[in-house]
C-alpha angles and dihedrals in degrees: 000000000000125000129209123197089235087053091049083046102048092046088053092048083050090055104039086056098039085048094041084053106046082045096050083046095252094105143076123235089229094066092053099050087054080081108066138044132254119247090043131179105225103197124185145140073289096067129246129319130197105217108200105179146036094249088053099048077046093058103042093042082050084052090048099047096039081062088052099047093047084046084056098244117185113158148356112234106198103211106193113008115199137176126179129183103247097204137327085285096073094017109114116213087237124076 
């Protein structure tokens, strides 16, 4: 399947507002999981964890979100958003 800048774009603009709002406590976990992928490989200062299942993912995405809240997190600025086409596998005929 073909991907489009606009589509990569669009799928990052999806997840910034769906994180900002389960962080900020408007938004619902599910939603976010939608997001990732199960199994998922956390990595961190901590070093790496392998996440099997949804309710693990669940509970290391609700850690990470419970430190942001009592940081006062409100929002992510991207400051210079940029997508570039890799190679012709994942290039899109329109441009």
């Amino acid at each position: 399947m073909a991907l489009d800048v606009a589509a990569v774009r669009g799928w990052f603009d999806e997840y910034f507002a769906t994180f900002e709002a389960c962080a900020r406590g408007e938004g619902d976990m599910s939603d976010l999981l939608r997001h990732y992928g199960v199994p998922l490989i956390f990595t961190s200062d901590a070093g790496v964890t392998t996440l099997m299942t949804d309710d693990e993912a669940a509970a290391m995405m609700q850690g990470l979100i419970d430190g942001l809240r009592a940081n006062g997190y409100h929002h992510t600025d991207v400051l210079h958003p940029e997508v570039s086409v890799l190679n012709a596998a994942s290039r899109s005929e329109e441009h």
